[in-house]
C-alpha positions as CSV (number, residue, x, y, z in Angstrom):
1,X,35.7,14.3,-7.7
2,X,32.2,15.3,-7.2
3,X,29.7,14.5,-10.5
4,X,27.3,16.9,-10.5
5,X,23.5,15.7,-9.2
6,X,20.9,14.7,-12.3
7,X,18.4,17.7,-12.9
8,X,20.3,19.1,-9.5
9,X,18.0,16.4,-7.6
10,X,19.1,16.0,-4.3
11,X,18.8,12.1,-2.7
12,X,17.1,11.3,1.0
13,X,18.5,7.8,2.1
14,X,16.0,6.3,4.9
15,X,17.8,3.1,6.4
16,X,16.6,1.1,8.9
17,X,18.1,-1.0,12.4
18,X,17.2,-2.9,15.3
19,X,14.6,-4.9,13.5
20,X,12.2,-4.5,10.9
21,X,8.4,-3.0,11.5
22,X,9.7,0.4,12.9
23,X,7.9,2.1,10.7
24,X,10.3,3.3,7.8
25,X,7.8,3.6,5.8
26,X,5.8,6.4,7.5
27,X,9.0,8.0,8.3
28,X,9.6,8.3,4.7
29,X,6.2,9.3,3.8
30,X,5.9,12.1,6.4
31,X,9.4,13.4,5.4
32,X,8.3,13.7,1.7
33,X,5.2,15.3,2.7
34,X,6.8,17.9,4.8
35,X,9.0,18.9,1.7
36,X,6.1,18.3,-0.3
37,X,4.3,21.2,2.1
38,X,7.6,23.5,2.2
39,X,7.0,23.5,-1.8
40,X,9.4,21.1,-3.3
41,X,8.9,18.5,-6.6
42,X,9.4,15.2,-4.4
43,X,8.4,11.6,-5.1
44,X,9.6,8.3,-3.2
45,X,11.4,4.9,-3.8
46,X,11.1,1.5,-2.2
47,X,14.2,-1.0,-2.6
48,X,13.7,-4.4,-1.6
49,X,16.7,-6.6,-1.0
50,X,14.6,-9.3,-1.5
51,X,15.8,-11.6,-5.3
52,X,12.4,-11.6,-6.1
53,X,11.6,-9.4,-9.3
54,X,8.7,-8.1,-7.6
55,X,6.1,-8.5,-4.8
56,X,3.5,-10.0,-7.1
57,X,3.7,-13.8,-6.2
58,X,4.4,-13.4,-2.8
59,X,1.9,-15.0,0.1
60,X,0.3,-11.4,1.4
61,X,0.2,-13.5,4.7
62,X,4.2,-13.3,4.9
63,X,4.6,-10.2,3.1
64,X,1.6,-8.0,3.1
65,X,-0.4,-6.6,0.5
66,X,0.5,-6.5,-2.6
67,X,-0.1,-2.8,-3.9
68,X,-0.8,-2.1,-7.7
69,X,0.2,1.2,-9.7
70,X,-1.7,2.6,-12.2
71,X,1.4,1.3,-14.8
72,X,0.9,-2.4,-13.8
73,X,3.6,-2.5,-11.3
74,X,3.0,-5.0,-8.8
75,X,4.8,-3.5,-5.9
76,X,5.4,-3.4,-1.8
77,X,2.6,-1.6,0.3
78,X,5.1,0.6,1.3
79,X,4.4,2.1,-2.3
80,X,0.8,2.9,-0.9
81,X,1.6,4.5,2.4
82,X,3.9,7.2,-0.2
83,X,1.0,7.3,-2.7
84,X,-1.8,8.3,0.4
85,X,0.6,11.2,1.9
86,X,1.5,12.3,-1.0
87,X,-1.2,12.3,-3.5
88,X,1.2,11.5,-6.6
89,X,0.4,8.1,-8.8
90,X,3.7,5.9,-8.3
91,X,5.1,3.6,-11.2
92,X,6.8,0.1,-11.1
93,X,10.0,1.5,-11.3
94,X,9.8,3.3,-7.8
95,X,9.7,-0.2,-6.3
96,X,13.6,-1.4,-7.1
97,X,14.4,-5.2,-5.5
98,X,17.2,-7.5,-6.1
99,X,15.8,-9.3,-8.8
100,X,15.2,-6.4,-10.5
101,X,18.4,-5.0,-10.8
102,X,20.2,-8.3,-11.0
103,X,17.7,-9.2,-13.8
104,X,19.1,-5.9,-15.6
105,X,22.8,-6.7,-15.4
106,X,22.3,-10.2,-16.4
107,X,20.3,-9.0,-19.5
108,X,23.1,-6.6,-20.2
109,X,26.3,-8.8,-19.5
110,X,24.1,-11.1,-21.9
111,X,24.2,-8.5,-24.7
112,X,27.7,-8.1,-24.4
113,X,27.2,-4.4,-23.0
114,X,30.2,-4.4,-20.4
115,X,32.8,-5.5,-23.1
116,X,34.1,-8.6,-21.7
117,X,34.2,-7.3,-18.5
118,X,34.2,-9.8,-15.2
119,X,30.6,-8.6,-13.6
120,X,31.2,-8.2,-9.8
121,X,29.1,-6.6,-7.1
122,X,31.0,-3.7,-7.1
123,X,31.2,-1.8,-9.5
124,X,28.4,-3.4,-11.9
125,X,25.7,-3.7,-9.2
126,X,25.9,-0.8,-7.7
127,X,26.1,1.2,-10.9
128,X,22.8,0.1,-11.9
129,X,21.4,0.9,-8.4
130,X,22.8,4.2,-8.7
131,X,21.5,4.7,-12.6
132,X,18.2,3.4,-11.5
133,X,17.6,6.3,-8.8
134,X,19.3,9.1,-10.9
135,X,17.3,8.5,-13.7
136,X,14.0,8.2,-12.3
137,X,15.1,11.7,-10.6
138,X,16.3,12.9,-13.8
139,X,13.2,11.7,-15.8
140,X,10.8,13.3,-13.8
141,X,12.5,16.5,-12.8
142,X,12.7,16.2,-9.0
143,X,14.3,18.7,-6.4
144,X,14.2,15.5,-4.0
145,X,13.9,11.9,-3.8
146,X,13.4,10.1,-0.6
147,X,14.5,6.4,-1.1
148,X,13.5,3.5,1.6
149,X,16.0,0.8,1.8
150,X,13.9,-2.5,3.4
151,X,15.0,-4.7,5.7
152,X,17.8,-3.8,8.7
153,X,21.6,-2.8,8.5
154,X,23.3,-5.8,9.1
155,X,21.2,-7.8,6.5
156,X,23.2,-9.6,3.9
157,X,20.8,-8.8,1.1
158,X,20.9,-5.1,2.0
159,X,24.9,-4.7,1.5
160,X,24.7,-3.6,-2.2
161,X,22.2,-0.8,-2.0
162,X,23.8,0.4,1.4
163,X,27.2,0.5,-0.8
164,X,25.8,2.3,-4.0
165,X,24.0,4.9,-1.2
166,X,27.3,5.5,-0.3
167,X,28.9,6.3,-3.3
168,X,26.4,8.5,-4.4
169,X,27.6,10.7,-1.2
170,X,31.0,10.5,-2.4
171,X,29.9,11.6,-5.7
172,X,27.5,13.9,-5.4
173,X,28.5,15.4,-2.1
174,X,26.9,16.0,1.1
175,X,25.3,19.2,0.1
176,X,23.0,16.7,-2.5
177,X,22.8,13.1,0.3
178,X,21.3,13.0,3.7
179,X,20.9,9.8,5.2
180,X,17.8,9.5,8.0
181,X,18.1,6.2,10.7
182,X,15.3,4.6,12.1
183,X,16.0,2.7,15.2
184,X,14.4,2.3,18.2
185,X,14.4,3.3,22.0
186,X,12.6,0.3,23.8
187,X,11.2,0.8,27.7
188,X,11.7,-2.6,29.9
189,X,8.8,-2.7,32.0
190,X,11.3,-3.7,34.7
191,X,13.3,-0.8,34.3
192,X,10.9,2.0,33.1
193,X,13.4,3.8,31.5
194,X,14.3,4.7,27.7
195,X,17.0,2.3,26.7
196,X,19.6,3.8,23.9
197,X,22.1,0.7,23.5
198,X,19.8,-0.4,20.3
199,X,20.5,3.0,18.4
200,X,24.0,2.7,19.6
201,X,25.0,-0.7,18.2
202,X,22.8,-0.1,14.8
203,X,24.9,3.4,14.3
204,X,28.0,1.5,14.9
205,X,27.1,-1.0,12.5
206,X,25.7,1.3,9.9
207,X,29.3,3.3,10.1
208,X,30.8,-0.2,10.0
209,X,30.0,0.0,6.1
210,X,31.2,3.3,5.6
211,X,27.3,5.8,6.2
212,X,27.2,8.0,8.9
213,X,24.1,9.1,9.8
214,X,22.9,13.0,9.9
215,X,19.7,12.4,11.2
216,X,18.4,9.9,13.3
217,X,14.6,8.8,13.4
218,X,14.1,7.2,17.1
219,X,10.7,5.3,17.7
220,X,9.5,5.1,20.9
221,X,6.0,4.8,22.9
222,X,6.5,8.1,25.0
223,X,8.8,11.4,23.6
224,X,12.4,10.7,24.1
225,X,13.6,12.1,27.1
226,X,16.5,14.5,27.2
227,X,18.7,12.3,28.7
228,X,18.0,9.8,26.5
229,X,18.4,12.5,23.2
230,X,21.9,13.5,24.8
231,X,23.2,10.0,25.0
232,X,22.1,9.0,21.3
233,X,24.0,12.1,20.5
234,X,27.4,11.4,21.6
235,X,27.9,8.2,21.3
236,X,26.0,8.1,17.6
237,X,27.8,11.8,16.9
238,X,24.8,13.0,15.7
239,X,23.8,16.2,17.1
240,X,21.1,16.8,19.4
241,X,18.8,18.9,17.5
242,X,19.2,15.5,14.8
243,X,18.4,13.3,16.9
244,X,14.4,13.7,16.2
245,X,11.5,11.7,18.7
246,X,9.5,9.7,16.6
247,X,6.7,8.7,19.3
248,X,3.6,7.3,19.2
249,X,0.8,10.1,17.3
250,X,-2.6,9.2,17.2
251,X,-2.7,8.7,13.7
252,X,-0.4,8.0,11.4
253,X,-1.4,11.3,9.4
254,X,-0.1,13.1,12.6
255,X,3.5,11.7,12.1
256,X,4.3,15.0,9.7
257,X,3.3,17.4,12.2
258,X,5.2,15.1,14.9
259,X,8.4,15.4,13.4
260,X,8.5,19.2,11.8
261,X,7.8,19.6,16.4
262,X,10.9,18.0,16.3
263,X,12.7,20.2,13.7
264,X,12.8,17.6,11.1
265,X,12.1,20.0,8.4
266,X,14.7,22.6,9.4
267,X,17.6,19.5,10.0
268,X,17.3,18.5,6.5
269,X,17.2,22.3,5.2
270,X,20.6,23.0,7.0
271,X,22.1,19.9,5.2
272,X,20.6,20.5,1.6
273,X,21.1,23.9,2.0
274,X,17.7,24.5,1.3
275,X,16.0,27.5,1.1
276,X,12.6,27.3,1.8
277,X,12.3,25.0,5.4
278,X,8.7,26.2,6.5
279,X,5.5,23.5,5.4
280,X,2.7,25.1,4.1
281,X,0.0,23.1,6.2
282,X,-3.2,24.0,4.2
283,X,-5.8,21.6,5.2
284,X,-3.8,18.9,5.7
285,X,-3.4,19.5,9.8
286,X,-7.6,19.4,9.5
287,X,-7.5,16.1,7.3
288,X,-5.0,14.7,10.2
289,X,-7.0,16.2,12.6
290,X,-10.2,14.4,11.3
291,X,-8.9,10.9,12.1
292,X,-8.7,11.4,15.7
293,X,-11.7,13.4,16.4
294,X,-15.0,10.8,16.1
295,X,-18.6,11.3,16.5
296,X,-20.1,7.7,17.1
297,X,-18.5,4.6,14.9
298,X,-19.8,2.5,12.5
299,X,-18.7,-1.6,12.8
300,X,-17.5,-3.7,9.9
301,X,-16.6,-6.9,9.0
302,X,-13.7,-7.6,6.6
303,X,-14.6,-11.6,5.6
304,X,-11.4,-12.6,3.7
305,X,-8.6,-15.3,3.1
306,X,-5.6,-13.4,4.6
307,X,-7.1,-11.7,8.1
308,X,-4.3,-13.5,10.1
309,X,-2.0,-10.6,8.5
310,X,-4.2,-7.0,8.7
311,X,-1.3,-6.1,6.7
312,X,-2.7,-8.2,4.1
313,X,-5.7,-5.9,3.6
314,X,-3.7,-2.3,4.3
315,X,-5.4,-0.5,1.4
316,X,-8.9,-1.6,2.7
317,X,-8.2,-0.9,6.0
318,X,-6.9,3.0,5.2
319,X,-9.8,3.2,2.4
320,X,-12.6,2.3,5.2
321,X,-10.5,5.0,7.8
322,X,-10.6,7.2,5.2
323,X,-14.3,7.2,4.3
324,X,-15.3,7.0,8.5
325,X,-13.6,10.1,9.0
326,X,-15.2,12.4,6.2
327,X,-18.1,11.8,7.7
328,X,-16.8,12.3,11.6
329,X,-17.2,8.2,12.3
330,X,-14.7,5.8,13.5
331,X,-14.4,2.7,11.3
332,X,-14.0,-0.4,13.7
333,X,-13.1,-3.1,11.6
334,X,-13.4,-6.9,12.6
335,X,-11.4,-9.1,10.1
336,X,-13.2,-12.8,9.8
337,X,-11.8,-15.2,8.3
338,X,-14.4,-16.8,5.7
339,X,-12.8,-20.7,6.8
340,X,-14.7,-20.3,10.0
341,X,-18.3,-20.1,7.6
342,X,-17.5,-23.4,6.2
343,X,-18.4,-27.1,7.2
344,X,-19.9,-26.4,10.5
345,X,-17.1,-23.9,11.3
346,X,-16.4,-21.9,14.6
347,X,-18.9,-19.1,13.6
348,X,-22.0,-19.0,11.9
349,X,-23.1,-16.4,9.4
350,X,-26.0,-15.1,11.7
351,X,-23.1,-13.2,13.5
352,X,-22.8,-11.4,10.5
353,X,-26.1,-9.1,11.8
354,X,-23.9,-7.6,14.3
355,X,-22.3,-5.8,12.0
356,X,-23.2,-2.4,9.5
357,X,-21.5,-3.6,6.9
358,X,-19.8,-6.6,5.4
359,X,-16.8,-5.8,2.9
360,X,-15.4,-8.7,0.8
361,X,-12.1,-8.2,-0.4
362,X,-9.8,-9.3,-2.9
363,X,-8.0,-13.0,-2.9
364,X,-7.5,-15.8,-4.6
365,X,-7.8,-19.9,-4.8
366,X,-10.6,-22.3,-3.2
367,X,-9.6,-21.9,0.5
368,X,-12.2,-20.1,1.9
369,X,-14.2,-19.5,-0.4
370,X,-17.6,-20.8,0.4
371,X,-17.2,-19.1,3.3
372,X,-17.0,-15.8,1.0
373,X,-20.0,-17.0,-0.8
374,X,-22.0,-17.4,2.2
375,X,-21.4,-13.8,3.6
376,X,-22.0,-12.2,0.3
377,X,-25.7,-14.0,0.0
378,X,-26.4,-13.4,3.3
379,X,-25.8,-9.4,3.4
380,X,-27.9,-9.7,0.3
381,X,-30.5,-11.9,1.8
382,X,-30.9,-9.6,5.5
383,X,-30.8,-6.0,3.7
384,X,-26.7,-5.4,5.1
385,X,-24.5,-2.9,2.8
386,X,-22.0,-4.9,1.1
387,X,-18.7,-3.8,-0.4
388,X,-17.0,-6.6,-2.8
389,X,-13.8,-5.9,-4.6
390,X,-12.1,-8.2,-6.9
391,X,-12.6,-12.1,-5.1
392,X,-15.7,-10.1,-3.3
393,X,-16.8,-9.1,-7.0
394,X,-16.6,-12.7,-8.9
395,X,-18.1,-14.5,-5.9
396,X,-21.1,-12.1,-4.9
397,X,-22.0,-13.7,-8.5
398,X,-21.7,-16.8,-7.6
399,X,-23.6,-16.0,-4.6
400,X,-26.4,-15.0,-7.1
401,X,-26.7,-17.0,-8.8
402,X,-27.2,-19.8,-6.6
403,X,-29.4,-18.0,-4.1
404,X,-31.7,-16.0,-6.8
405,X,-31.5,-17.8,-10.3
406,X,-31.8,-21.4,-8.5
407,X,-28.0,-22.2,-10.6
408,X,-27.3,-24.6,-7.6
409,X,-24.1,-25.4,-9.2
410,X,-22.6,-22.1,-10.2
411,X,-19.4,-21.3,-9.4
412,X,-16.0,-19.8,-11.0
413,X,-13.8,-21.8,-12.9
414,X,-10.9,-20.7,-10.3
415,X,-12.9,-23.0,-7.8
416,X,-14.4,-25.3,-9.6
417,X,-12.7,-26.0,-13.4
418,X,-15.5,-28.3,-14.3
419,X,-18.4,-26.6,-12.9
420,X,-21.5,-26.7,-15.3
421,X,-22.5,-23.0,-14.3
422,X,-19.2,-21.2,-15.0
423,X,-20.7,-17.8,-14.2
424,X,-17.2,-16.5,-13.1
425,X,-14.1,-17.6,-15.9
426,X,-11.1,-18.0,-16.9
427,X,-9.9,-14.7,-19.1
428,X,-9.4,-15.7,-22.9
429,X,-6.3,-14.3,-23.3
430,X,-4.9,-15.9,-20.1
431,X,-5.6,-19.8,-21.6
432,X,-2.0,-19.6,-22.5
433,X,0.3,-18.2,-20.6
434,X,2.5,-19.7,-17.9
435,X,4.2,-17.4,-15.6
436,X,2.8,-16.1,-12.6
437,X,4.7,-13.3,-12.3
438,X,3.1,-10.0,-13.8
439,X,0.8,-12.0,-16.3
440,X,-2.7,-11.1,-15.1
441,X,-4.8,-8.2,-16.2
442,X,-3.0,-5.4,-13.9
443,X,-2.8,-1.4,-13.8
444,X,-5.0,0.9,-14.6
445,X,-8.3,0.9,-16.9
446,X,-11.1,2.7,-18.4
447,X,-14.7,2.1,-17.1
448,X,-17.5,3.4,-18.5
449,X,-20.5,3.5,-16.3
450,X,-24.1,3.6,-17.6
451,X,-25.8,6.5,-16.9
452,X,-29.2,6.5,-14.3
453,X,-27.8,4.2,-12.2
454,X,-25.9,3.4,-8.4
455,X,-22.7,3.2,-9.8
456,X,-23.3,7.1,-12.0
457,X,-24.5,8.2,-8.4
458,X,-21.7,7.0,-6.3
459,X,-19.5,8.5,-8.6
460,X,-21.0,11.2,-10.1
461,X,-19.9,10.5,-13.5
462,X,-19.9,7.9,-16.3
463,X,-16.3,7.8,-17.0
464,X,-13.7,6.6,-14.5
465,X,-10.3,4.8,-14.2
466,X,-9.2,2.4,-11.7
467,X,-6.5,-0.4,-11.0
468,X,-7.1,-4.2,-11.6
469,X,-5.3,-7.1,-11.1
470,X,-7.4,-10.7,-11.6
471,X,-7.4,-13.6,-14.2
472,X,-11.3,-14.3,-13.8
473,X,-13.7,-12.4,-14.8
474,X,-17.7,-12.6,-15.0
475,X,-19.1,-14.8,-17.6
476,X,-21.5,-12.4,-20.1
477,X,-23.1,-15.8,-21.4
478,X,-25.0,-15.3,-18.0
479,X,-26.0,-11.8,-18.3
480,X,-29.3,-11.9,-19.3
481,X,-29.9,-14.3,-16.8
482,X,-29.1,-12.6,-13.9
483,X,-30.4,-9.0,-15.1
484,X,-33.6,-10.7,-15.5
485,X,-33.5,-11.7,-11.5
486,X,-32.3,-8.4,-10.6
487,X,-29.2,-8.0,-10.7
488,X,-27.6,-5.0,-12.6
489,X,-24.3,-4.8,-14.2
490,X,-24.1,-1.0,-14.4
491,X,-20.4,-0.6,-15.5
492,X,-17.9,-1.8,-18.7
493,X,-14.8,-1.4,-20.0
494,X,-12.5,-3.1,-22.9
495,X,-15.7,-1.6,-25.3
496,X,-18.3,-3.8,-23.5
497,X,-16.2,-7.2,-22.9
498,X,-16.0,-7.0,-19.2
499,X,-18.0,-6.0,-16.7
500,X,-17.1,-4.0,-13.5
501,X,-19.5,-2.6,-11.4
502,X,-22.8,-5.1,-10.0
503,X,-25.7,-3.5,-8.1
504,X,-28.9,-4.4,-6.5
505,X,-31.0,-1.8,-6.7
506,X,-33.7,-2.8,-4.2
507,X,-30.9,-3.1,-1.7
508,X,-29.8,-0.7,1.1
509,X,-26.5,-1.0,-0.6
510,X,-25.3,-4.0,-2.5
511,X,-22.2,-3.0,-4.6
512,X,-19.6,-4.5,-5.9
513,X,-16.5,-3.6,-7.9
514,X,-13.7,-6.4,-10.5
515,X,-11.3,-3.3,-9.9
516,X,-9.3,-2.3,-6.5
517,X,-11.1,0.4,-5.5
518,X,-9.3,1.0,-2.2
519,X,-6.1,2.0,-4.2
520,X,-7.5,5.3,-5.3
521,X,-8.8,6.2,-1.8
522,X,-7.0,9.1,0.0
523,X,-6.7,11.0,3.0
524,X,-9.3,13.9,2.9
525,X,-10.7,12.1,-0.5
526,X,-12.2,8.8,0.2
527,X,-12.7,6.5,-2.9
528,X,-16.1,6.9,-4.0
529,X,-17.4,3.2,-3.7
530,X,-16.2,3.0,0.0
531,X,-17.5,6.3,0.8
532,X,-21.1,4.7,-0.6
533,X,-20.5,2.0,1.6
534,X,-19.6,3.4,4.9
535,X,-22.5,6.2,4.6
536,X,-24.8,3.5,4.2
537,X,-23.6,1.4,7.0
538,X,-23.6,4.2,9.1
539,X,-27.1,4.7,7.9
540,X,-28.0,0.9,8.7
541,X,-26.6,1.4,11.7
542,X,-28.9,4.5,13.0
């Protein structure tokens, strides 16, 4: 018997096969923003079959970045591709992982909640997958929710979620369900033809546990060929005008207008039995437009710990794009790692002048470091605009401090515990706690800027709010002593106790932020602070 869907919300299920990396996660954004356009209440889940509770201690070289919401959560990037498409502030609880709902049955087998009960997979597990994604639909009134399941079919860790997806067909019927595949249509150079067996075999194992597919998402380099489309078909019984070409756009802003081409849009009406399936564009086809259609470029260097994973630094790197292409210029970003600035390294910081602008971004730990330290004085000392956030913030201090009040051994207590110059330290009300996990000063905070200065320019206001997540901060006990040499802390928050913003006002642009700026930044509305940045480089550069 069907139960009847939670504030009539109707449930998108994007699965993945073949491998991981296809690009689910555009795919999922692009589909919301298409019903987004047509007029619909949408918003987006992540799961993550991973037993982790969430992404916060995981090495961003392995996993990626690790993107913050405005209520703390510390969550997948995936969570920031949805937030950039569709313009809506995501909480923790759109990010669902093993641990998560494991935690929750644990905590309610504990309190005696299922009545002595033996706790299995099925039904207990899924249950409270399934109660997760109705109430988050229920408690924000959606018409649709698209949820991302990571990872591949065939993954162990996957099983549950796949199963509770498939119940909630059964329960809610197929008029509420829809299930999208993403798989892939490789070329072999030797052949030079679209191959189909890898959406074949990830169909077949997908129906294996009991989901057939209604629409299929193939990525490939070139459009799928009809041949190709007609052979998915059959043998994945999905019809043809399903079976949608996800191919190579210049941008991935462009992927929207890709698949409605493809009759994406009009698919998933005829399923939902929708009745509005035409997108409203607005400006959004100019927005895409405006990230493929450059007049001259402007070159940056990212110096950071993690550059061995771009993914590491996604926010940055779609905050930079964002702020090139308001102004018609093409970001081309070089990511250093600051280990090659250190003991007679590979590179020395004189490269650094090939450059418009040096961005600093956030990190954590002694590894590299110096390196950071050395970049951030030396876009001070040759007149470069420099970005810091976060690590880029605390250690453009340091940099400071050293260089221009002569502290020769200033440092943060993250580095160096038993430095003499503790300019960057240790939060107070971290001195006690113990877990890694979701204990540092995350989410979402009020900043007051002081008026008649960079900051109040660049953001045309003295109020905003922005995300954090650090331990250290900058030591006040050093304030006067580095106004007095010139350097101006122009922003607050917690009623004075922590500062937020540093400028140097004699600088072409010298700006640095404790917050993650590039959070906020969207497509068609750059973040303020990078916007400063990449107008000034761009400047610099002509």
């Amino acid at each position: 018997m069907q139960s009847k869907s939670p504030n009539g919300s109707k449930f998108i299920f994007v699965t993945g096969g073949v491998m991981s990396g296809l690009g689910k996660g555009v795919i999922t954004s692009s589909t919301a923003k298409l019903l987004q356009l047509a007029g619909y209440k949408i918003s987006c889940v992540k799961i993550d079959p991973y037993v982790n509770y969430d992404a916060g201690t995981m090495n961003p070289v392995a996993h990626g970045e690790v993107f913050v919401t405005d209520d703390g959560g510390e969550c997948d990037m995936d969570i920031g591709n949805y937030e950039r498409f569709i313009d809506i502030a995501m909480t923790k609880d759109h990010n669902i992982t093993t641990g998560r709902v494991y935690m929750d049955v644990i905590r309610a087998e504990r309190e005696g909640k299922y009545l002595g009960q033996c706790v299995q997979i099925i039904p207990h597990v899924t249950d409270a997958i399934k109660n997760t994604l109705r109430k988050i639909a229920s408690d924000e009134k959606l018409d649709i929710m698209v949820v991302e399941c990571g990872g591949t079919v065939g993954d162990i860790e996957s099983l549950p979620f796949l199963e509770a997806f498939r119940q909630m067909e059964l329960e809610l019927g197929q008029s509420n369900t829809l299930f999208i595949h993403v798989t892939l249509a490789p070329v072999l150079d030797v052949v030079g033809e679209q191959k189909t067996k890898p959406t074949q075999h990830s169909v077949q194992e997908l129906r294996r546990i009991g989901i057939q597919p209604d629409i299929l998402a193939v990525r490939c380099k070139m459009p799928l060929s009809d041949d190709a489309r007609r052979k998915i078909s059959l043998f994945a019984s999905v019809e043809q005008k399903c079976v949608i070409s996800c191919h190579d756009a210049p941008s991935i802003y462009k992927v929207p207008e890709v698949l409605e081409s493809q009759g994406m849009l009009k698919a998933i009406s005829e399923r939902l039995a929708l009745r509005r399936s035409t997108p409203q564009w607005g400006d959004w086809k100019a927005i895409a437009e405006s990230f493929s259609k450059y007049g001259g470029s402007v070159r940056i260097a990212v110096v950071g710990k993690y550059v061995t994973l771009p993914d590491s630094y996604v926010s940055i790197y779609h905050a930079l794009s964002h702020a090139g292409a308001s102004i018609g210029k093409k970001v081309e970003i070089q990511w250093i790692d600051s280990e090659k600035f250190e003991n007679r390294g590979q590179q020395s910081l004189s490269m650094l002048k090939n450059f418009d602008g040096i961005l600093v971004p956030g990190g954590f730990g002694k590894r590299g470091s110096e390196g950071i330290i050395g970049a951030a004085n030396f876009a001070r000392a040759n007149n470069i605009p420099y970005l810091g956030i976060c690590f880029g913030f605390q250690l453009a201090i340091v940099a400071f401090a050293r260089h221009v009040c002569k502290l020769g051994d200033a440092n943060s207590t993250e580095l160096e515990p038993n430095t003499k110059n503790p300019v960057v330290d240790f939060m107070p009300e971290q001195r006690n706690i113990h877990d890694m996990g979701g204990t540092m000063r995350l989410g979402a905070h009020d900043i007051a800027i002081n008026p008649k200065t960079i900051a109040a320019k660049v953001y045309g206001s003295t109020a905003i709010r922005r995300r954090h997540r650090h331990r250290y901060e900058f030591n006040k006990k050093y304030l006067d002593l580095v106004s007095k040499n010139g350097l101006v802390l122009s922003a607050h928050s917690d009623s004075g106790r922590r500062m937020e913003i540093l400028e140097i006002p004699n600088h072409r642009f010298y700006f640095a932020v404790q917050y993650h700026a590039e959070f906020n930044s969207r497509p068609g509305k750059p973040e303020q602070a990078f916007d400063a940045f990449v107008k000034s480089a761009a400047l610099a550069k002509s």
